[in-house]
C-alpha positions in Angstrom: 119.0 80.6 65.0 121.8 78.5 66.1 125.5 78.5 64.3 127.4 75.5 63.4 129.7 76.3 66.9 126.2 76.8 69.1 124.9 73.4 70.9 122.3 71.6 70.2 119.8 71.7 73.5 118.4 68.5 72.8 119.0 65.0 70.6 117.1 65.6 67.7 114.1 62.7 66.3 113.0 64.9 63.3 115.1 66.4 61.2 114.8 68.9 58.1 117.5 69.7 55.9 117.2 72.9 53.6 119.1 74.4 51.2 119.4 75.3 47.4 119.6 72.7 44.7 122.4 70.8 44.6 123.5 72.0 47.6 124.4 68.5 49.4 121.0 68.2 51.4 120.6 64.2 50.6 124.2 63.9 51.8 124.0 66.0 55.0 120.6 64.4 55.6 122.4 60.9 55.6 124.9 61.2 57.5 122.7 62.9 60.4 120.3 59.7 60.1 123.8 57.7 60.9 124.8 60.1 63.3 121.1 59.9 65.4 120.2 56.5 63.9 117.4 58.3 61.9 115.7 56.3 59.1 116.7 58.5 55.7 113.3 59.5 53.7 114.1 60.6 50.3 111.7 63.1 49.1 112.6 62.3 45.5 112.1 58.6 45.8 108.6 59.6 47.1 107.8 62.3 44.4 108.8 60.6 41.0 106.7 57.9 39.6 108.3 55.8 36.1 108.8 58.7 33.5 109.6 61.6 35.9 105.9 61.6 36.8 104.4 62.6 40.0 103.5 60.1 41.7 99.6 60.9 43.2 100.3 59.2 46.5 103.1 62.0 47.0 101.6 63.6 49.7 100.0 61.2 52.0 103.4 59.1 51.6 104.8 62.5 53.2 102.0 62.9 55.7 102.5 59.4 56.7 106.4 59.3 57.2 106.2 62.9 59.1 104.0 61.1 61.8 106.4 58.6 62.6 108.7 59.1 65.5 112.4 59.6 64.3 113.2 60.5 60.4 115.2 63.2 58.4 114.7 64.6 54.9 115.7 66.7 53.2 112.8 69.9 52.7 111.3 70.4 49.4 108.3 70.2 46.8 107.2 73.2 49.2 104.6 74.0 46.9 103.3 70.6 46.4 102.4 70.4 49.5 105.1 69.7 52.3 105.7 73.3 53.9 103.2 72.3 56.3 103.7 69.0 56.9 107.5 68.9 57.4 108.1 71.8 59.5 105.3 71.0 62.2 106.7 67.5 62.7 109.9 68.2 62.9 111.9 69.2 65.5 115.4 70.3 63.8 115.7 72.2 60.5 119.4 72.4 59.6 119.6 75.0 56.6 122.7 74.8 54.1 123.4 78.3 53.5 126.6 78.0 51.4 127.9 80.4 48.5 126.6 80.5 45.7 129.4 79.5 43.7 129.9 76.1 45.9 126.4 74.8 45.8 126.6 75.6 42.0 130.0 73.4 41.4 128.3 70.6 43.5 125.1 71.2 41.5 127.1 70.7 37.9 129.9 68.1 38.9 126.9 65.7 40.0 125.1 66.7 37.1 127.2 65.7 34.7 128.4 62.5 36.4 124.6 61.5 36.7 124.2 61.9 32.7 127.1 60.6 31.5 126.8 57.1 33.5 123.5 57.0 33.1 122.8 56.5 36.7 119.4 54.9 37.4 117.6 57.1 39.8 114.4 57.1 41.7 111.4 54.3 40.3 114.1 54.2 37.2 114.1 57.4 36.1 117.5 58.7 34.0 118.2 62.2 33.7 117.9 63.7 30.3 121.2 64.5 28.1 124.4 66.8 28.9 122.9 68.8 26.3 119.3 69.4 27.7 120.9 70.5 30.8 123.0 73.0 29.2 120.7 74.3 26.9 117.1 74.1 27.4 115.1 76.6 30.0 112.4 75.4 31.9 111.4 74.4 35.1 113.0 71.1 33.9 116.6 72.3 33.4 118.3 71.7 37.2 120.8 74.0 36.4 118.3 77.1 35.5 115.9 75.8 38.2 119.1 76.3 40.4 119.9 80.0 39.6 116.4 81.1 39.8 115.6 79.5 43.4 119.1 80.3 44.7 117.5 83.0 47.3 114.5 81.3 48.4 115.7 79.8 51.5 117.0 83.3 52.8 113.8 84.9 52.0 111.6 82.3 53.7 113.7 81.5 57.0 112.0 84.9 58.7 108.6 83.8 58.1 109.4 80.0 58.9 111.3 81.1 62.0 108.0 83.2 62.8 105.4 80.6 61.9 107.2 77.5 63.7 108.4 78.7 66.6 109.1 75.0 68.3 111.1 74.2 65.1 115.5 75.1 66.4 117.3 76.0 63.3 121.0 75.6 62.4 122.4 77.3 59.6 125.7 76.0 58.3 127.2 78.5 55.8 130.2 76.8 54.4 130.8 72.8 54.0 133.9 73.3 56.6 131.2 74.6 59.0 129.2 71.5 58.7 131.9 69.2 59.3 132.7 71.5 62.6 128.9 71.0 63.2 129.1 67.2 62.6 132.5 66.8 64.6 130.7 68.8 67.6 127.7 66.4 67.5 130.2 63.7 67.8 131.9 64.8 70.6 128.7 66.0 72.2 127.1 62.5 72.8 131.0 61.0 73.6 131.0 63.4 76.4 127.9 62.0 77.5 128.8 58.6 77.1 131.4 59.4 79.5 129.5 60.7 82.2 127.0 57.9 82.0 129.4 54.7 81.1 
């Protein structure tokens, strides 16, 4: 497993980015497609139908995107049916590993800013009320969803490290890490501009 200060033995095509809820993966993921001129699939956008529903074509739309040649997304919906797909098409998984306490004030401040303007998301969708999100527990609540998965990523990276052994992993454990990691990238491929130009 590489750090954010390790570098990267190859240009990546595929890319996977992992992490908690709220934890900036759809950020991260585009500015890596404009760093490696990647085309950005959002797995949301894919996922939700009108009215929050799944959309049945979920996972061939996922199949389908993961056999083309350069894309990153952001990894999730493990269980309905992408931790197979993703991680053997891909060829960099870039897992956001941050505190606790940062992915959770990322998680609320966009929470809150998404149901107070009413942003329009995926196929329409609006997330429900301030109040749902602060009181109601259920698979639906983001914020409870949050705290309960908050360890998942740690306890799976052994077994997905194990099980995709092609797949080079960067872990980036604080957002001042992943702009060191970003800022190395960048003056990676000027260096080989350089020796080329």
């Amino acid at each position: 497993m590489l750090s954010a200060d390790d570098p990267l033995p190859f240009r990546p095509e595929r890319v996977l980015v992992a992490g908690v809820t709220g934890s900036g993966k759809t950020t991260l993921a585009r500015r890596i497609a404009a760093r490696w001129d990647l085309t950005h699939q959002e797995l949301d956008a894919l996922y939700h139908g009108p009215g929050w529903t799944p959309r049945p074509e979920f996972v061939d739309d996922v199949r389908a995107f993961a056999a083309t040649d350069r894309w990153v997304t952001e990894w999730q919906y493990t269980s309905k049916g992408t931790n197979t797909v993703l991680p053997r098409s891909a060829d960099l998984l870039v897992w956001i590993d941050y505190p606790y306490g940062v992915a959770r004030r990322r998680l609320i401040r966009r929470t809150w800013k998404r149901r107070i303007l009413r942003t329009k998301l995926w196929n329409g969708n609006v997330e429900p009320n301030l109040w749902h999100a602060l009181t109601v527990r259920s698979d639906e609540n983001i914020l409870d969803w949050q705290r309960r998965t908050r360890h998942k990523w740690s306890e799976r990276m052994p077994q997905i490290e194990a099980e995709h052994p092609h797949l080079t992993i960067v872990r980036l454990t604080h957002p001042r890490e992943t702009e060191r990691w970003l800022a190395h990238q960048r003056g990676v491929e000027r260096a080989k501009r350089d020796e080329t130009g």
